[in-house]
Every structure is written in C-alpha cells, then in structure tokens.
N, C-alpha and C positions, 0 to 999 in steps of 0.2 A: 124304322130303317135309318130315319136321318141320324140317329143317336149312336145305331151301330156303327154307321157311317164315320161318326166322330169318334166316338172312342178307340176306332181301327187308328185314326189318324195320332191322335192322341200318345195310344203305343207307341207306334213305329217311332214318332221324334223320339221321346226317352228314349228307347234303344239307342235309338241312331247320337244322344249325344251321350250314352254312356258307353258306346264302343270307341268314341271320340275324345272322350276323357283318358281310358286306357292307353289309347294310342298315345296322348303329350306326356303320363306316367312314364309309358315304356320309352321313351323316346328321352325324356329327362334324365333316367336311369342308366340307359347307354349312354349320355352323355357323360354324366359323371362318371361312369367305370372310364370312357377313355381317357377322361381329363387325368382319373386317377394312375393309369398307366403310364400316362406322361410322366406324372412325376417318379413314380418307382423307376423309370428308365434314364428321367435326370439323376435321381441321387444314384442310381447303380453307375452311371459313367463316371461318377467321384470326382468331377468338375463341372461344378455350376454357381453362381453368383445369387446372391440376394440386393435389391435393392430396395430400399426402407422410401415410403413415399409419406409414413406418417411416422412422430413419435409419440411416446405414452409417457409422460413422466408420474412419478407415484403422488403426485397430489391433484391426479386427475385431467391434466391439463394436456391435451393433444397439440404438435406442432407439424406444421406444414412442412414437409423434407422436399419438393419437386421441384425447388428452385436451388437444391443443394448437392454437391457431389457427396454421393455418401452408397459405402458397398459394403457386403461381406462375401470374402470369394473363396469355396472351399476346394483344394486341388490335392486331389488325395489324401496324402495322410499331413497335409499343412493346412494354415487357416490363416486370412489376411483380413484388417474391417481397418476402414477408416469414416466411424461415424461421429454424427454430434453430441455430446451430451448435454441433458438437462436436468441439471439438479443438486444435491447436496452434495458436496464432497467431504468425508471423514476427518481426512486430513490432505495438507496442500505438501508439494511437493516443489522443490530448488529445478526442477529438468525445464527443457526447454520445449516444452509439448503445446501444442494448443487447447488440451482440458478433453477434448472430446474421447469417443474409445476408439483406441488404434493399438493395435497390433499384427504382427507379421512374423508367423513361429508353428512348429510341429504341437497337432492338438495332442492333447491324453485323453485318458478318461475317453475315448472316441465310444458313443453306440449309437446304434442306431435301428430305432422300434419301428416297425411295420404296423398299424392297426389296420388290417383287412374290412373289419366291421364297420369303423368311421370312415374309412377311404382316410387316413391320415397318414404322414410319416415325420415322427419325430427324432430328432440329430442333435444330440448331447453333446460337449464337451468342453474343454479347458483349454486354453492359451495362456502363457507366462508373456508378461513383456518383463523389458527392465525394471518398469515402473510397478508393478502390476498382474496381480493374474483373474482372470476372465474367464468363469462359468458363462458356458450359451449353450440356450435350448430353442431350435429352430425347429418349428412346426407347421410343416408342408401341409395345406389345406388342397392347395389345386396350386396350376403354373402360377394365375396373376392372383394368389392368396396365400400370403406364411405370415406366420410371427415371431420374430428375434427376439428373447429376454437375454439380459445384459446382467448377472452380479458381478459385482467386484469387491476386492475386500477393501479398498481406498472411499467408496462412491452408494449412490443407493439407487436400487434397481431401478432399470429402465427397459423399455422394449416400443419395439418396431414394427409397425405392420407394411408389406410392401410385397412385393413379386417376385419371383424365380425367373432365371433364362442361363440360358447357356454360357461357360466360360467361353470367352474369346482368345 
C-alpha cells in the first residue's frame, strides 16, 4: 500500500510539472508573437528610428555607443543616420564631415522582407550622400533588438546592434 501510495504521488508531480512547463512554452510564445506585431505595426507606420547602443567593426572589435548620440531615422520613403564610424576608409576625402556615417536623402532600392517563420523583418536600402552612397540592411528582431549593416563604397563594413522606437 505504502508504495502504491508513493507512486500515486510520484505521478501526480510529473504531470503537475509538465502542464507547468507547457504553460511558460505557451506563454513565451505569445510573447513573442506580440513582440513581433509590434514591430510589423512599427515598420508598417513608415516612421521609426533605430538607435545603435553597440558597434561591430570588421576586425571584431565591439564599441560601446550609449554614451553617444547616434540614430537612423526612417520616415517614409527618406532615410537620415548620423552614426560613428570605425574603421578603414578606402579613400580620404577634402569635405568637411566628421568621418562617421551620415546622411539625409530619399532611399532607393527600398524593400522590405517579412519572414513570418523567424518573427523577423528585414528593410534594405540605399542613400546617396554627397560624399557617398550607402547600402543598409536593418533587421528587426523585436522593439529592443535590430541590427544596422552599413556598406559603403569609400569605407568597410560596419554594423550596429541597438533598439527600435517610435519617430518623434
């Protein structure tokens, strides 16, 4: 009896924490589908800001950006970023710039991929500056997770990792 006794008990937990396991699954899962709604509803308003709280430079070297003003702001069909850069430059230029990447101009090349499957949304495109023009591929992971890559044909790649929020 005593054995039955325990084995009865025995069950019950298991169940009890495998219905309990399900529950933080399902619970994890709605989170992320809302998280991921946020963003589809950010990029569908076609104004929303990135900002960059780390950089990546291509010889692996990550820099601290949160004690730096640094954004990329995209409002319809134009695009603005004035961030740092770190790293090799191709060739130097006579302008009067502070070296980092800035510009402020109508993107081309504009798309923008939906993956349903990853919860991801990735926003392609080009800027001309004077100096400059500037392939970016921004990839919305959730609000406080994207990543900015930065080519240029002057510079060598660079990217951002940092947060999404609303244009002001």
């Amino acid at each position: 009896m005593k054995t039955l006794y325990l084995a009865t008990i025995i069950m019950l937990s298991m169940m009890l924490s495998a219905v309990a396991q399900n529950s933080k699954k399902e619970e994890k899962k709605r989170q992320k589908e809302e998280q991921y709604q946020a963003v589809l509803n950010l990029v569908a308003s076609g104004k929303f800001d990135f900002f960059a709280r780390k950089a990546n430079t291509q010889k692996g070297r990550q820099v601290d950006l949160t004690t730096r003003g640094n954004y990329l702001r995209i409002d319809g069909e134009s695009a603005s970023a004035d961030m740092p850069y770190f790293g090799r430059a191709f060739s130097a230029g006579y302008s009067n710039s502070d070296g980092g990447i800035n510009f402020d101009g109508q993107m081309e090349e504009h798309e923008v991929e939906q993956n349903d499957k990853k919860q991801r949304v990735l926003i392609k495109f080009k800027v001309r500056s004077p100096d400059d023009t500037f392939s970016c591929a921004l990839t919305i992971y959730s609000i406080q997770s994207a990543t900015l890559s930065v080519t240029s044909n002057k510079r060598q790649a660079i990217s951002y990792n940092g947060e999404m929020t609303d244009a002001k």
